[in-house]
C-alpha positions in Angstrom: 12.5 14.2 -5.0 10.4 11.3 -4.2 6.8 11.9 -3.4 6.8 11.0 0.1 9.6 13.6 0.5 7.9 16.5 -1.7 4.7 15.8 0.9 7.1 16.2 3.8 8.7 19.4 2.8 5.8 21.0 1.7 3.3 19.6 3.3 2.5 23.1 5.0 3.2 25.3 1.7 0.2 26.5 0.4 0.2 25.7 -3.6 -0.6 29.2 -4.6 2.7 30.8 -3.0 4.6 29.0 -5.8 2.4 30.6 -9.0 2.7 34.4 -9.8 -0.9 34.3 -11.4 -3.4 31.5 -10.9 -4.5 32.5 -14.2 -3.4 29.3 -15.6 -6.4 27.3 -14.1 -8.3 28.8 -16.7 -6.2 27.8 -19.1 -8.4 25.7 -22.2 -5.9 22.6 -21.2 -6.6 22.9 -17.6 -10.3 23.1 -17.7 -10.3 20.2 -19.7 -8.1 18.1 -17.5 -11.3 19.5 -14.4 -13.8 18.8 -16.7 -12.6 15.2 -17.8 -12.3 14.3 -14.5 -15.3 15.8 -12.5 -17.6 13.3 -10.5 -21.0 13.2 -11.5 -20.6 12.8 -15.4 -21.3 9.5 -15.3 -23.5 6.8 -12.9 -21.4 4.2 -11.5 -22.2 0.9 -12.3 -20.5 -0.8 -9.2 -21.6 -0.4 -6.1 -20.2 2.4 -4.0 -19.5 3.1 -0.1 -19.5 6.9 0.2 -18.9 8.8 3.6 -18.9 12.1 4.8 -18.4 14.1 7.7 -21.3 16.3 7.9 -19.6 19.7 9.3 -16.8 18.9 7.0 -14.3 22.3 7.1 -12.6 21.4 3.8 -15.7 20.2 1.5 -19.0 21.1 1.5 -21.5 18.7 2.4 -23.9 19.9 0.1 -21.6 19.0 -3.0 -21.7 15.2 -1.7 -25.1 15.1 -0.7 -25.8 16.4 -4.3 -24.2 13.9 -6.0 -25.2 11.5 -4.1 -28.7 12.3 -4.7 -28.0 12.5 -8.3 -26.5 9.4 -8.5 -29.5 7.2 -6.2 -32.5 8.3 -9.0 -29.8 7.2 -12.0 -30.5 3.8 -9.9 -26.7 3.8 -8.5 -26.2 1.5 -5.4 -24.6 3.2 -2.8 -24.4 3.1 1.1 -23.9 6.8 1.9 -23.2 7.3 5.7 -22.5 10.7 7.1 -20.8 11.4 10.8 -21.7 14.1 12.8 -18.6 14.0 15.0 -15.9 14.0 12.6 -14.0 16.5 11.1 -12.1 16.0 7.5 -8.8 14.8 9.0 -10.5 12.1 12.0 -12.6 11.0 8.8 -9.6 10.3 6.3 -8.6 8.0 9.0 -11.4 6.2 10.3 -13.6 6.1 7.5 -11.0 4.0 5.1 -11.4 1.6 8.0 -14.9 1.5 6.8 -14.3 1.7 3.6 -12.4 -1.1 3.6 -14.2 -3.2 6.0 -17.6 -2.9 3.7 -14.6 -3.4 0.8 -14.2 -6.7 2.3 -17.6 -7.7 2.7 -17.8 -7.2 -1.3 -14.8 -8.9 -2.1 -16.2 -11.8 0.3 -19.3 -12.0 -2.0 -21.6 -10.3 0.5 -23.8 -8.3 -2.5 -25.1 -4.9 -1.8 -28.7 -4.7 -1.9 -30.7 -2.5 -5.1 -30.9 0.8 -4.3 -29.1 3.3 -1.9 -28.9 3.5 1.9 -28.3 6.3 3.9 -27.0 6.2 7.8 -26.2 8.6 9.9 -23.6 8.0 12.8 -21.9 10.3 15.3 -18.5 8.7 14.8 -16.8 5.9 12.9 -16.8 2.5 14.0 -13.8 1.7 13.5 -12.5 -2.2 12.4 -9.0 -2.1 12.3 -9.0 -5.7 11.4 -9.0 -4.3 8.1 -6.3 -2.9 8.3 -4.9 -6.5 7.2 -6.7 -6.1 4.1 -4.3 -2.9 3.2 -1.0 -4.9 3.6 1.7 -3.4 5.8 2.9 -0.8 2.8 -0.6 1.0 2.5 -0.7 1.0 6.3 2.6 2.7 6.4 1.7 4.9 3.8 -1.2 6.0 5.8 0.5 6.4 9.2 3.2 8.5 7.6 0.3 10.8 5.5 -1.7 11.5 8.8 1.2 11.4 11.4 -0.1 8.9 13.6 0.9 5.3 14.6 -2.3 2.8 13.6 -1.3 0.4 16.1 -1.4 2.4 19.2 -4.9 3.7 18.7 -5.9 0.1 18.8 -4.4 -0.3 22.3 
């Protein structure tokens, strides 16, 4: 199985139903796989869009804001905006058009100032302009991952 069919035949199975024991995440191997791979070990040297929806039902806030935190007095740049309006799901759609609109101003030379920047916004503005910036296979990707049709909500 593909993974685009694995996420569509299991994309309401909960992980845990397939394990007798969860034990496993325990497991020496496991914990160093987590551990290797944990945010906040290092400060990024590149500058970084973050966003976040502030009454986020499937990541605390708190563990963002954190790191975020964490990351502005290592002297990371960062534009951190958080949404009041948007849950998790809305979010992983309109905020990679965001992400990849600020993306674009980066990769058009437009240089992020020193330091970090915080807004706060009730929802996303949405620029689906950059969608073009994806490329028709990302954005078909993304369509089938969230169930929705990009160009209609344009419309």
């Amino acid at each position: 199985m593909c993974s685009e069919q694995l996420r569509s035949t299991l994309v309401y199975e909960k992980i845990a139903s397939y394990f007798q024991r969860m034990e496993f995440l325990n497991s020496p191997d496991i914990q160093e796989i987590f551990s290797n791979n944990s945010l906040g070990q290092d400060v990024p040297a590149m500058p970084m869009f973050v966003y976040k929806s502030r009454y986020d039902e499937a990541s605390p806030t708190v563990d963002s804001d954190n790191l975020v935190s964490w990351y502005c007095r290592e002297g990371a740049r960062i534009h951190y905006r958080m949404q009041t309006q948007e849950s998790h799901r809305s979010l992983a759609l309109t905020g990679i058009l965001q992400d990849l609109a600020w993306s674009k101003e980066r990769f058009n030379g437009l240089v992020m100032p020193e330091g970090c920047q915080n807004s706060i916004h009730s929802f996303a503005s949405t620029d689906f302009d950059a969608l073009a910036f994806l490329g028709e296979t990302a954005v078909g990707a993304i369509e089938r991952q969230l169930g929705v049709d990009l160009p209609s909500l344009i419309i």
